[in-house]
Every structure is written in C-alpha cells, then in structure tokens.
VMD Tcl script that builds the backbone (N, CA, C; Angstrom):
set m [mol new atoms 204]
animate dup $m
set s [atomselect $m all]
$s set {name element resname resid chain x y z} {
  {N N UNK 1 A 21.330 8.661 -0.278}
  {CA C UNK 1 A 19.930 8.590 -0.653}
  {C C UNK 1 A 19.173 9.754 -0.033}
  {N N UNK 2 A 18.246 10.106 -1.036}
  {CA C UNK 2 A 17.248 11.195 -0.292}
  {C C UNK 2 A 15.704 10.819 0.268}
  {N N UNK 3 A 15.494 11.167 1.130}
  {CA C UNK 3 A 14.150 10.843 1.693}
  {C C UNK 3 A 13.300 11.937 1.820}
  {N N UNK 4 A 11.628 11.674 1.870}
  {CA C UNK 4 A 10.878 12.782 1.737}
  {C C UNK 4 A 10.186 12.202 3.471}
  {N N UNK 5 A 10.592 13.304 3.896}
  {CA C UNK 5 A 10.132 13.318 5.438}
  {C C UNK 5 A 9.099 13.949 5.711}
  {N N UNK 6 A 7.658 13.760 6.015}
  {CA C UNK 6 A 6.266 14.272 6.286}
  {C C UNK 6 A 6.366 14.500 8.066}
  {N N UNK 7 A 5.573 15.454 8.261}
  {CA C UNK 7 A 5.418 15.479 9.717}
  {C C UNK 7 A 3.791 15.119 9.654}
  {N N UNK 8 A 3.017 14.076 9.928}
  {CA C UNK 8 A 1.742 13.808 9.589}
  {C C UNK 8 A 1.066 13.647 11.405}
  {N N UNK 9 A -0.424 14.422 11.252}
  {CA C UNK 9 A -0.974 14.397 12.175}
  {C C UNK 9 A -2.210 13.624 12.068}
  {N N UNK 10 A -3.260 13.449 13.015}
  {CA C UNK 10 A -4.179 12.856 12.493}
  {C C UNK 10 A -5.601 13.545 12.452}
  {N N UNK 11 A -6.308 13.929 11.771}
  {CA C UNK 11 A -7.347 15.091 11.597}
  {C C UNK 11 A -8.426 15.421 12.977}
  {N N UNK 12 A -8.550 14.266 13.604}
  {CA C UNK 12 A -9.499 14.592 14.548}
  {C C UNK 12 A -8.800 14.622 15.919}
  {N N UNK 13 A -7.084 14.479 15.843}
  {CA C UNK 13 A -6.591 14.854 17.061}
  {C C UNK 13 A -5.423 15.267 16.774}
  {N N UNK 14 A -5.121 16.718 16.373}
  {CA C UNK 14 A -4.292 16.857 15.901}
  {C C UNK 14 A -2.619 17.521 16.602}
  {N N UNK 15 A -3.092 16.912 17.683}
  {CA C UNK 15 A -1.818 16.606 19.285}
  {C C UNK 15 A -1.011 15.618 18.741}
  {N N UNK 16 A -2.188 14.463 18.132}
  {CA C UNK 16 A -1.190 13.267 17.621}
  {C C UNK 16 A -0.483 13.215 16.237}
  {N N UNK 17 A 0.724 13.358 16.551}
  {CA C UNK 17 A 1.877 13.520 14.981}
  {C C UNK 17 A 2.960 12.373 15.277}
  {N N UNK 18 A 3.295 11.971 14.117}
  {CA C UNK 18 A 4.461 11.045 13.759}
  {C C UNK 18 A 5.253 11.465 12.511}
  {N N UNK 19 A 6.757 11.160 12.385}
  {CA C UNK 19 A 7.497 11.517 11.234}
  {C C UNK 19 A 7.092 10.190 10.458}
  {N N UNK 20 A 7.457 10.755 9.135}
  {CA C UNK 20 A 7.067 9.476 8.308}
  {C C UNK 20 A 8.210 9.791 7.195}
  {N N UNK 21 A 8.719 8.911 6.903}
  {CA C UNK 21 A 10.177 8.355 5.689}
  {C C UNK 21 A 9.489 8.061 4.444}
  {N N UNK 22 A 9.931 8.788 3.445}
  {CA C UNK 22 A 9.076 7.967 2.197}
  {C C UNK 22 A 10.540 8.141 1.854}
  {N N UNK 23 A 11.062 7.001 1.298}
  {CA C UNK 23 A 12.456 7.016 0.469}
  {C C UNK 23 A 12.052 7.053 -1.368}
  {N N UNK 24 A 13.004 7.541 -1.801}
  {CA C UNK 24 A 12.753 7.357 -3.260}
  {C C UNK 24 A 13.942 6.128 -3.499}
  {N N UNK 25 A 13.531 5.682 -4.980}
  {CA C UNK 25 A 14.094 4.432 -5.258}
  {C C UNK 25 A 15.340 5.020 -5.906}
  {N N UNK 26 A 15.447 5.980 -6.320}
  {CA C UNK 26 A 16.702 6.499 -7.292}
  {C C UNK 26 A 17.790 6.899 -6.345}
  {N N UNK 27 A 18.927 6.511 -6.494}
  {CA C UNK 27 A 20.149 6.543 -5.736}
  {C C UNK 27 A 20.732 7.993 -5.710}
  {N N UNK 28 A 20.783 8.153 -6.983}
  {CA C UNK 28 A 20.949 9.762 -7.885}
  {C C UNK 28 A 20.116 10.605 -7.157}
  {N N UNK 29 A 19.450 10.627 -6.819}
  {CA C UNK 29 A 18.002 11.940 -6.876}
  {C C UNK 29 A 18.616 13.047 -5.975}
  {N N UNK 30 A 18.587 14.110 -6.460}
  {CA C UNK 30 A 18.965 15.225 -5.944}
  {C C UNK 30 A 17.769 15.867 -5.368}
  {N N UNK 31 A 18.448 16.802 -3.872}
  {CA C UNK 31 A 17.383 17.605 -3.223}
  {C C UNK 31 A 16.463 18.341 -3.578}
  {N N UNK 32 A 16.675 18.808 -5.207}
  {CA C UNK 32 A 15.827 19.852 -5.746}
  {C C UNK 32 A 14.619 18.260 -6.323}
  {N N UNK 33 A 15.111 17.314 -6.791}
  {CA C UNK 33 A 14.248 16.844 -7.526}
  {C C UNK 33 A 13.559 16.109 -6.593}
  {N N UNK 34 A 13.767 15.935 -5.555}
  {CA C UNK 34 A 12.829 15.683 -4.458}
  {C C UNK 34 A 11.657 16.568 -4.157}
  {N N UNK 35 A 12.349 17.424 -3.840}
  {CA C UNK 35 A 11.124 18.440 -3.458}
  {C C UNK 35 A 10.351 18.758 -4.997}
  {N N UNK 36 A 10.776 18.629 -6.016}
  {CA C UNK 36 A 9.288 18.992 -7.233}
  {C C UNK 36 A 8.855 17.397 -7.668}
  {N N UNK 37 A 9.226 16.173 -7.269}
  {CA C UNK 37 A 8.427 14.840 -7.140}
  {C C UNK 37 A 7.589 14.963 -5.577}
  {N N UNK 38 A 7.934 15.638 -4.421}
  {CA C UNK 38 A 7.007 15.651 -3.093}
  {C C UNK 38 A 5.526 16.031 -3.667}
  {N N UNK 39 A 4.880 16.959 -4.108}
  {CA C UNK 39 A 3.642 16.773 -4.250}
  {C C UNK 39 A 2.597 15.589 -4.840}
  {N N UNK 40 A 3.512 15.070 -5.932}
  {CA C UNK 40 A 2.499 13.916 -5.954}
  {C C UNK 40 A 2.258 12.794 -4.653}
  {N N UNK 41 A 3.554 12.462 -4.231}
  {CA C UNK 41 A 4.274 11.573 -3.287}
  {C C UNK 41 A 2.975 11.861 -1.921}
  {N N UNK 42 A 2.736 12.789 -1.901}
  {CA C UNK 42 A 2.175 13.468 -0.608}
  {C C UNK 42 A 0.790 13.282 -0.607}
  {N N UNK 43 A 0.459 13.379 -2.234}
  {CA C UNK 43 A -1.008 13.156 -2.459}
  {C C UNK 43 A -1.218 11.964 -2.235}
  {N N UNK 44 A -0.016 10.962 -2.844}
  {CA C UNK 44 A -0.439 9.640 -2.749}
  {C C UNK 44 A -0.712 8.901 -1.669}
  {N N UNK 45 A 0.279 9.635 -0.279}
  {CA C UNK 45 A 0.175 8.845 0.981}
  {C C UNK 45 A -1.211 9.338 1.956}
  {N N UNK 46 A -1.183 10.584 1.779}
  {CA C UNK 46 A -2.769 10.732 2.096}
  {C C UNK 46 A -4.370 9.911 1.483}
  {N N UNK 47 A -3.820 9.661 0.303}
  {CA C UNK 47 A -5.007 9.290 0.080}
  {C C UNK 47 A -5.052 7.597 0.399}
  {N N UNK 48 A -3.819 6.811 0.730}
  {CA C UNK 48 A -3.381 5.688 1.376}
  {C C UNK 48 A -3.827 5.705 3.295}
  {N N UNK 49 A -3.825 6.882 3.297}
  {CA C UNK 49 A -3.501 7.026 4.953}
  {C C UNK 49 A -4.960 8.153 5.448}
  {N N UNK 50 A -6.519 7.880 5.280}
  {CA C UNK 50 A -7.072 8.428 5.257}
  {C C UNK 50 A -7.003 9.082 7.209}
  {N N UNK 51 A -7.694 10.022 7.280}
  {CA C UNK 51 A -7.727 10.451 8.960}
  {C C UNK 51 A -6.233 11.112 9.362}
  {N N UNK 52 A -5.605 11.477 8.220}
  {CA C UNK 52 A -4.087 11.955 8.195}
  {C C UNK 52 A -3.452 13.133 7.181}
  {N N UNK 53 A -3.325 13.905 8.270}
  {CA C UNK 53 A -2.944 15.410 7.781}
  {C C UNK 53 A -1.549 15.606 7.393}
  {N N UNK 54 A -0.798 16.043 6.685}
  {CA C UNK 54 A 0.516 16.359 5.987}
  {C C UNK 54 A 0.505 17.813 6.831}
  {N N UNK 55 A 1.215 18.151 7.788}
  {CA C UNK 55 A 1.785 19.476 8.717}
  {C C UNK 55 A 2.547 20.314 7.947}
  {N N UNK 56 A 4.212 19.547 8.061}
  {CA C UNK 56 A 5.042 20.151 7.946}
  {C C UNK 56 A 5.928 18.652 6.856}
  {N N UNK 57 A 6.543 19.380 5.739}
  {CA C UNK 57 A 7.623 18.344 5.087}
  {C C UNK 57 A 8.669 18.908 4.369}
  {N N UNK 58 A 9.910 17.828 4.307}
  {CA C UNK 58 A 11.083 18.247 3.879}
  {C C UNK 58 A 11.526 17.273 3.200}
  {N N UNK 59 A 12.723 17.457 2.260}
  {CA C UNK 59 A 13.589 16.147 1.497}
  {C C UNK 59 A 15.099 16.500 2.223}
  {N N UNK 60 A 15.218 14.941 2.885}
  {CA C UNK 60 A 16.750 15.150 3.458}
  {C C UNK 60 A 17.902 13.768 3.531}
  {N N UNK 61 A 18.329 14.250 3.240}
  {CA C UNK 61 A 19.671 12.601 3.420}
  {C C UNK 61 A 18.576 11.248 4.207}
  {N N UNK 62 A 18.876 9.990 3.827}
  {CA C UNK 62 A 17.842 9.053 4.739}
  {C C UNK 62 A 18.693 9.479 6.104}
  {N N UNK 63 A 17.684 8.758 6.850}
  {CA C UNK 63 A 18.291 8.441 8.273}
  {C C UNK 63 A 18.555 9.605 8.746}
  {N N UNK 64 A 18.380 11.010 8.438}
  {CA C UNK 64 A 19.026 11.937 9.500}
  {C C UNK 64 A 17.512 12.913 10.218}
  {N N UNK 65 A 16.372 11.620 10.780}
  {CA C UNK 65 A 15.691 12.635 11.613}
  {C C UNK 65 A 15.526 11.270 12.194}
  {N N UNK 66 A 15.245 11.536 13.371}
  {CA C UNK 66 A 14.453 10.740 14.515}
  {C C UNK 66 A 13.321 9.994 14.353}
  {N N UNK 67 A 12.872 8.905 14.183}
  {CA C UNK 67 A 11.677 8.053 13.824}
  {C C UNK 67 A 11.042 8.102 15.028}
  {N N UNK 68 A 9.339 8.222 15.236}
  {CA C UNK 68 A 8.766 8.170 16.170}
  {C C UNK 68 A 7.764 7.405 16.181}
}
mol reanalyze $m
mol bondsrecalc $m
mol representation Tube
mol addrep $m
C-alpha cells in the first residue's frame, strides 16, 4: 500500500510539526499516481485541519516513516 505522508506544522507556531499518514484505499495505486492524486488530498486535509500548514510531503510504502 501507498501512503501520502504530510509533514504538517501549525501556522502560529511553526516549531510545532507532526507526520501525518493519509493512506489511499486502492491496493494497486502506484507511486506516480499518488503523487498526481496528493494535491487534492492536501487541499482536503487542510481545509479539515484549519491552523495547519502542509511543509514538506511525499508518497511512500505505509508504515515506513516514524509516527509522531
């Protein structure tokens, strides 16, 4: 499975960051088609997650970064 991994900070302190997992539901989904479905994905969790900045993001195998 592929996951879309956000490095999200929070706008008025932006010391404070957490990784965040968005999994896709498709078993199939390849790395390329991750990364051209991430922009909506990204819009959507920001606008879910107000006071929260999108840093840095990647699409990678689940489970292979550190949860914080």
């Amino acid at each position: 499975m592929i996951e879309l991994v956000l490095l999200a900070c929070l706008v008025d302190k932006p010391e404070s960051c957490r990784d965040v997992g968005l999994m896709y539901s498709s078993e199939n989904l390849t790395p390329m088609q991750c990364l051209m479905q991430a922009p909506p994905q990204m819009a959507k969790w920001v606008g879910e997650h107000p006071g929260w900045k999108i840093m840095k993001w990647s699409c990678r195998r689940a489970g292979r970064y550190a949860k914080t």
